[in-house]
C-alpha positions in Angstrom: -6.0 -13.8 -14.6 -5.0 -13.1 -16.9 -6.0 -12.6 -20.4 -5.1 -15.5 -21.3 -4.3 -16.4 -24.7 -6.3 -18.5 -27.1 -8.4 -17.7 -23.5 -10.9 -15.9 -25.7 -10.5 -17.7 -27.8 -10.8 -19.3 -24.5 -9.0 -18.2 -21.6 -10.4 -14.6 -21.3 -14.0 -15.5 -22.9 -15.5 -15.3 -19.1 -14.0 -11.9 -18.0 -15.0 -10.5 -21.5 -18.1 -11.7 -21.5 -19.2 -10.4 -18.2 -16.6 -6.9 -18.4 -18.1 -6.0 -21.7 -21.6 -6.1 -19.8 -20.6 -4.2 -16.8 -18.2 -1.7 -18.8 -20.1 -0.8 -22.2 -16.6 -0.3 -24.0 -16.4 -0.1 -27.3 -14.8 -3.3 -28.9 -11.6 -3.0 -30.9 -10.8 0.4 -30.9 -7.6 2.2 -31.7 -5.8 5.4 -29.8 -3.5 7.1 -31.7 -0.9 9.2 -30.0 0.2 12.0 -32.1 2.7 12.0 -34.8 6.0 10.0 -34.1 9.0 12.0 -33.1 12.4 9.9 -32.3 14.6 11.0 -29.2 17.4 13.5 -29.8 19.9 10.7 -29.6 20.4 6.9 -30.1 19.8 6.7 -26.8 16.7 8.4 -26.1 16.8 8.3 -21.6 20.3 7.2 -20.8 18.8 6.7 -16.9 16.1 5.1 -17.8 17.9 2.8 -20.1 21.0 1.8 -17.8 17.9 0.4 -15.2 15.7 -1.4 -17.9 18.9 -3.1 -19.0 19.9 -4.4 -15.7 16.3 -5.7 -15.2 16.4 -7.0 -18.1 19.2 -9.1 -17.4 18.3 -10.4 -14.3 14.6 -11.4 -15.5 16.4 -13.3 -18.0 18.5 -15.4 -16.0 17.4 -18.9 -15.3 18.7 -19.8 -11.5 20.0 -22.8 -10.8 18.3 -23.3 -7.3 15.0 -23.2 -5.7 14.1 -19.5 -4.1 10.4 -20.8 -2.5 9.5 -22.5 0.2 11.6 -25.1 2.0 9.7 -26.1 4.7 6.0 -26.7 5.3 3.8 -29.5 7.0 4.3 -33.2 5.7 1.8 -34.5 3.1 -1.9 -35.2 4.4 -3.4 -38.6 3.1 -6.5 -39.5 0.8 -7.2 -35.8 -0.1 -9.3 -35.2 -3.2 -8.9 -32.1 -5.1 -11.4 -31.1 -7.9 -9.8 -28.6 -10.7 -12.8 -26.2 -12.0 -10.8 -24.6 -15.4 -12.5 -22.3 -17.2 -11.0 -24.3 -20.6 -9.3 -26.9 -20.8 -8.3 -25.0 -24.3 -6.5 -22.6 -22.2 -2.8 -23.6 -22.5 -2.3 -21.8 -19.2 -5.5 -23.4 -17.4 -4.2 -27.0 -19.2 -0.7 -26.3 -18.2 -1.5 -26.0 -14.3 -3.6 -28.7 -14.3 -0.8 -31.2 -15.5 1.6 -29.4 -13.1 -1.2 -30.8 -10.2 -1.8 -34.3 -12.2 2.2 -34.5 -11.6 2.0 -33.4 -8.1 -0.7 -35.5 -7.0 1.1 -38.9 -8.1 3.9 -37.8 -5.8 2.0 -36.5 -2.9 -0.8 -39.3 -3.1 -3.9 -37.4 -4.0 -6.5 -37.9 -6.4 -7.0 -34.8 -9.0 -10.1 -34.5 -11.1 -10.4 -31.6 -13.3 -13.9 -30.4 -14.4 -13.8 -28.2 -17.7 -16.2 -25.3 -17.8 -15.8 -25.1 -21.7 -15.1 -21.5 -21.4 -18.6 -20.4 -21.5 -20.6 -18.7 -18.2 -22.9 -21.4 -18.1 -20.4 -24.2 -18.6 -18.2 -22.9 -15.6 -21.2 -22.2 -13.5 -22.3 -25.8 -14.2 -18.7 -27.3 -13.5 -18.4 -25.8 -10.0 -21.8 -26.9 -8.9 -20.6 -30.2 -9.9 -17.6 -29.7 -8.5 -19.5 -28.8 -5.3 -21.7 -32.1 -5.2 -18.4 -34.5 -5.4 -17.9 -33.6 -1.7 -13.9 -33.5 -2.6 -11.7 -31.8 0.2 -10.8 -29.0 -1.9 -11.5 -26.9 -4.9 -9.2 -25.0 -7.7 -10.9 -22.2 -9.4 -9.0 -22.4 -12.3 -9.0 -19.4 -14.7 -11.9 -17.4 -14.3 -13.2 -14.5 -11.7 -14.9 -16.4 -9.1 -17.3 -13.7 -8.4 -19.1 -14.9 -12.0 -19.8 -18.0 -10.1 -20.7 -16.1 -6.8 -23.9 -18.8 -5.7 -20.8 -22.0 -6.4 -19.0 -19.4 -4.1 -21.1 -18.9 -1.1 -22.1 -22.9 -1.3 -18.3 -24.0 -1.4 -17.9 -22.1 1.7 -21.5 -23.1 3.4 -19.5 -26.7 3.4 -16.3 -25.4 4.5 -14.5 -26.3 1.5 -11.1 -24.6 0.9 -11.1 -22.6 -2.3 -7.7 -22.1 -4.1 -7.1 -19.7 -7.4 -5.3 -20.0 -10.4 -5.4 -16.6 -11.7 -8.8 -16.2 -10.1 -8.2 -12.6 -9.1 -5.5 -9.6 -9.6 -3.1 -10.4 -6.8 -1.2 -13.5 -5.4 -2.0 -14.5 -2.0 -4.9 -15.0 0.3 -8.3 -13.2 -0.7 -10.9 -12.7 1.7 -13.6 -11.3 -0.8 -14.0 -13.5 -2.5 -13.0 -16.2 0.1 -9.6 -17.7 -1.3 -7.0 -19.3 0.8 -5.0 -18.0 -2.0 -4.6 -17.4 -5.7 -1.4 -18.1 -7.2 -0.5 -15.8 -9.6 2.5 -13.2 -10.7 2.2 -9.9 -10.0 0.7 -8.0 -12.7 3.2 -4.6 -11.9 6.6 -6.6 -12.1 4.8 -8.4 -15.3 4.1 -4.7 -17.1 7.3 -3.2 -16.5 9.7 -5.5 -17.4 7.6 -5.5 -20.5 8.7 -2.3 -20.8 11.7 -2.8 -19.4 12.3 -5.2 -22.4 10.9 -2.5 -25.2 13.4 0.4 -23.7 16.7 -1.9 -23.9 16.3 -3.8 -26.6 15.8 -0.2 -28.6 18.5 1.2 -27.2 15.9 3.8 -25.7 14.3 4.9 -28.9 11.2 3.4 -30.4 8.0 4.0 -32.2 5.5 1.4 -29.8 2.1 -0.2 -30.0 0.5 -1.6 -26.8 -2.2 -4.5 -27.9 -5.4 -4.9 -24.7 -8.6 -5.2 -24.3 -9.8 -2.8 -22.3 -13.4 -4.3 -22.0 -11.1 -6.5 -18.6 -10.4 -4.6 -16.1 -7.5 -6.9 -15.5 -5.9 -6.3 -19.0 -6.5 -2.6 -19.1 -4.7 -2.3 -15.8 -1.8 -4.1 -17.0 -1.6 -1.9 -20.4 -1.9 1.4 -18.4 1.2 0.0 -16.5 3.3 -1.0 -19.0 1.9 2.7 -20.5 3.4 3.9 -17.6 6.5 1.8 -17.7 7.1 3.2 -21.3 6.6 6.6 -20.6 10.1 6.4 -18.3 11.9 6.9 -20.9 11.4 10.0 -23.0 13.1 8.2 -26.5 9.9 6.4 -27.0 6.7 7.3 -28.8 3.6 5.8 -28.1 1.8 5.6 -31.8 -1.0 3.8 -30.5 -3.0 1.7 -28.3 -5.1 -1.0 -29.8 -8.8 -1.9 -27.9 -9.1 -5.6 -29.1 -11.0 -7.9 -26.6 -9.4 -11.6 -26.6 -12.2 -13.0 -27.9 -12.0 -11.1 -31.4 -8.2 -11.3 -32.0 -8.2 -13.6 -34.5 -10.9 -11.8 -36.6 -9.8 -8.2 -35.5 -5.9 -8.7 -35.2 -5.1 -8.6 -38.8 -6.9 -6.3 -40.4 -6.2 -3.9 -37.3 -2.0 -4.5 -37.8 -2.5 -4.0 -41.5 -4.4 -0.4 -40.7 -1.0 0.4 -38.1 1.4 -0.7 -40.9 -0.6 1.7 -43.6 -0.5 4.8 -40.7 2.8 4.0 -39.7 5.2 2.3 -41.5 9.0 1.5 -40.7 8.1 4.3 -37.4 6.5 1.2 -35.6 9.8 -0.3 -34.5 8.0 -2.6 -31.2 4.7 -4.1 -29.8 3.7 -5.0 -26.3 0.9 -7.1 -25.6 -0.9 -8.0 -22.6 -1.2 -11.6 -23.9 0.9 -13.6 -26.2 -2.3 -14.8 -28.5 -2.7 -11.0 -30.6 0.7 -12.1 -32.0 0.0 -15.2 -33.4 -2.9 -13.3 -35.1 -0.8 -10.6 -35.7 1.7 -12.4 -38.0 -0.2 -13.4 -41.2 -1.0 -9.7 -41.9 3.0 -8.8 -41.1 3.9 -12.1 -43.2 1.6 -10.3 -46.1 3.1 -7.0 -45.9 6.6 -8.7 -46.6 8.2 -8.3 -42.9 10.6 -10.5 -42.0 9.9 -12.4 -38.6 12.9 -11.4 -36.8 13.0 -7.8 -37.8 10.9 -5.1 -36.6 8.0 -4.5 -35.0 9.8 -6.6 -32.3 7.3 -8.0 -30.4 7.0 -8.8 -26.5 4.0 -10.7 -24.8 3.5 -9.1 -20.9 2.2 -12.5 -20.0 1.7 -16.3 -20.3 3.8 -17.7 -22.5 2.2 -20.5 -23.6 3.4 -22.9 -26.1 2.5 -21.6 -29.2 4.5 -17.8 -28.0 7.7 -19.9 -27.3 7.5 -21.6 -30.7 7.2 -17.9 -32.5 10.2 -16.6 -31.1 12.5 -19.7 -30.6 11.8 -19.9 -34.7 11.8 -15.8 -35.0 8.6 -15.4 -36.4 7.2 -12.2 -35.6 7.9 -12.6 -31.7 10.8 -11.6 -29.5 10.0 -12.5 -26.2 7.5 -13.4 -23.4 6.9 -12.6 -19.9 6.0 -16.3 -19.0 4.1 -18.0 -16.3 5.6 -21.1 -15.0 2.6 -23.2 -15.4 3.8 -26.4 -13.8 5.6 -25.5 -10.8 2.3 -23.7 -10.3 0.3 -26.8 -10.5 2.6 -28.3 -7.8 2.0 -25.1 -5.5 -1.3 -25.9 -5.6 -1.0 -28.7 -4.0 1.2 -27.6 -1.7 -1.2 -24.7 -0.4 -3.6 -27.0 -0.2 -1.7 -29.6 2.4 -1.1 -26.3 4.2 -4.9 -25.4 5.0 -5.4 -29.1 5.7 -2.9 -28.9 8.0 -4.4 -25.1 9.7 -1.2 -23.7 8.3 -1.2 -20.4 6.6 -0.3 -20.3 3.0 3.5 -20.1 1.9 3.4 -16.4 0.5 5.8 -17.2 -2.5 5.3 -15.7 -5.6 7.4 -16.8 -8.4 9.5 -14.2 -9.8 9.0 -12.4 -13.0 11.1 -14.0 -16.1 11.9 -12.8 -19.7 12.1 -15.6 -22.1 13.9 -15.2 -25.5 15.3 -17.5 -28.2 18.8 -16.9 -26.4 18.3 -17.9 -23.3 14.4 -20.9 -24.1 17.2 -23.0 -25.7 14.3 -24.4 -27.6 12.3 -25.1 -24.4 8.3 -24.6 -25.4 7.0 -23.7 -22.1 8.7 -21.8 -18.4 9.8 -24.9 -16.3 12.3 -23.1 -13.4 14.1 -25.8 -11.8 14.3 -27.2 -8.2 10.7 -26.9 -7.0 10.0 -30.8 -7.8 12.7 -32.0 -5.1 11.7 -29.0 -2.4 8.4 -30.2 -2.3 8.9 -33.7 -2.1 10.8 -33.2 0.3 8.4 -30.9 2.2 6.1 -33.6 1.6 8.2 -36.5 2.9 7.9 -38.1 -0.5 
C-alpha cells in the first residue's frame, strides 16, 4: 500500500493508526550511522555503479508499446463495481479511481466510489455500505483489508469478488485475506532502483538519508530494502535514518531536516524516501537554510508519485525524481480483472514495471500515464 503520500495526511492514516497499536514504536525517531567517511575514489563501487546505471536507464525509459495483457474474455454487461478508498484525498486512491471512472464509460459499467475519509471508522462504515448496495464487485482501495476483517468475511458470505488497490504487500491473487488480486508494484524492484537511482546519480559516493515510518510494516520493509540496496556499494554512507510516521510529516519533517542539516551539513549529498509527501515537507526548512532546489540533498521518492512530487522536480524544487505508480492504467486493470472473475477466468498476472521519472524524461507530465493500455483493452473488451 503503500505509504502513500498526503496518505497520512491521508493515505497511510489507517496502517498507522492500527501499526502504531500493534507495534509500540516510537514516533519520529532518528538513527544516526556513524561519522561520514567518503569512498577512496570518485567512484566509490565501480561494479556496483556500472549495474545501478544500466537500471537506471532502462527504468527511465518510456516504451512506446504495450508489454500487458493482449488477450482476455470480452466485456461482461450491466456490472456494478463499488470503489471503497480509504481517501478520496489520496492522490493515488483518487488517481485509480478516475483510471476506473474512464474504464467503465468504455467497458459499460457503472462505478460508484465510496470514500472512507481516511479514518478506521469511516472505512469500516463505507464497506458495510458498500456491502448493502448488492453491486457485483468491490475495490478495496488503499487500506489493509484485514482493518475491515467483519466487511471482509460478509463480502465473501455473498460471494462478492474483492479486488485491491494497494490492499496488501504483493501484486496478484491473495487468499488471506481473500483477494482475486491486488494490483500493485513490487515493493523490491520499487527499493532498489531507488537506490539504484542514489548510486548513479552520485557517481557512487554519497552521504544518504532514508525518510520511513517504521510504525508500517509496509514502509519499514521497503526502507530496509533500499538500506540494503544502498549498502551495494561501499562509496556510500548511511548518516541516518529518520522514523517519521506519514501522519506527522508535516509537523515533524521540518524541524527533523533542519536537526540533519545542523549534524551534517554539505556531507548529506541525497535522500530517499519511501513516499514522495516527506519532501514536500521537507523543502520549506531546506528553502530556510538557503539550499538551492536543484542542488543537493538530491532527493528521490521510492514510491507514488503523485502530482504534487512531479511538480517539485519538473520545477527543481528540492526533488529529483520518483519511483511512480501509474495510477490510471491501474484503474483500467481493475476493471479488466474484474471482467476476468466474472467470466471464471483467472486474473492476468501483469504487474507494471518499475519506472524512474525525472524532469528529463516527465517532459512536464504531472502524473505516470505509460502508453498503449487504453487500445489493448478495448480491444480485449470488444469496445
Amino acid at each position: 500500500m503503500h505509504p502513500s503520500r498526503k496518505a497520512a495526511r491521508n493515505g497511510g492514516v489507517l496502517l498507522a493508526v492500527a501499526a502504531t497499536v500493534l507495534l509500540g514504536c516510537e514516533r519520529g525517531t532518528s538513527a544516526g550511522a556513524g561519522p561520514y567517511s567518503p569512498g577512496p575514489a570518485r567512484n566509490g563501487c565501480p561494479t556496483a555503479l556500472a549495474g545501478a546505471r544500466q537500471s537506471v536507464q532502462r527504468a527511465q525509459q518510456t516504451r512506446s508499446a504495450w508489454h500487458g495483457p493482449t488477450t482476455g474474455p470480452p466485456a461482461a454487461s450491466g456490472k456494478d463495481i463499488v470503489y471503497v478508498a480509504q481517501s478520496m484525498t489520496n492522490p493515488g486512491v483518487a488517481g485509480a479511481a478516475r483510471g476506473m471512472a474512464e474504464a467503465a464509460k468504455i467497458i459499460g459499467w457503472r462505478v460508484r466510489v465510496i470514500d472512507g475519509q481516511g479514518t478506521p471508522a469511516g472505512i469500516q462504515a463505507a464497506f458495510s455500505q458498500a456491502i448493502a448496495l448488492r453491486p457485483s464487485g468491490i475495490v478495496i482501495g488503499g487500506f489493509d483489508p484485514r482493518l475491515t476483517a467483519q466487511q471482509v468475511a460478509r463480502a465473501g458470505a455473498e460471494h462478492l469478488p474483492l479486488i485491491g488497490w494497494h490492499a496488501v504487500d504483493s501484486p496478484g491473487p491473495s487468499k488471506d485475506p481473500a483477494l482475486f488480486t491486488n494490483i500493485t508494484t513490487r515493493v523490491q524492484t520499487v527499493a532498489r532502483i531507488s537506490a539504484d537511482w542514489v548510486i548513479a546519480h552520485s557517481h557512487g559516493t554519497a552521504g544518504v538519508v532514508v525518510f520511513t515510518d517504521a510504525s508500517i510494516p509496509f514502509a519499514r520493509n521497503k526502507s530496509e530494502l533500499i538500506k540494503k540496496g544502498l549498502a551495494t556499494c561501499r562509496g556510500l554512507k548511511l548518516l541516518a535514518e529518520e522514523n517519521i510516521p506519514l501522519p506527522d510529516t508535516s509537523s515533524r519533517t521540518p524541524q527533523e531536516v533542519s536537526s540533519l542539516l545542523s549534524r551534517f551539513g554539505d556531507r548529506w549529498t541525497h535522500s530517499v524516501a519511501i513516499n514522495d509527501v516527506y519532501f514536500a515537507d521537507a523543502a520549506p526548512a531546506l528553502r530556510a537554510a538557503r539550499k538551492k532546489g536543484a542542488g543537493p540533498p538530491f532527493n528521490v521518492g521510492a514510491g507514488d508519485g503523485d502530482p504534487s512530487a512531479f511538480q517539485r522536480i519538473n520545477s527543481r524544487e528540492f526533488q529529483t525524481a520518483t519511483v511512480p505508480e501509474p495510477f490510471s492504467q491501474q484503474g483500467w486493470q481493475i476493471l479488466d480483472e474484474f471482467n476476468r472473475a466474472f467470466a471464471g477466468r483467472p486474473d492476468s498476472g501483469y504487474v507494471a514495471p518499475v519506472h524512474l521519472s525525472t524532469a528529463a524524461n516527465s517532459r512536464g507530465a504531472t502524473t505516470w500515464d505509460p502508453p498503449g493500455y487504453r487500445a489493448a483493452y478495448r480491444k480485449i473488451w470488444g469496445r
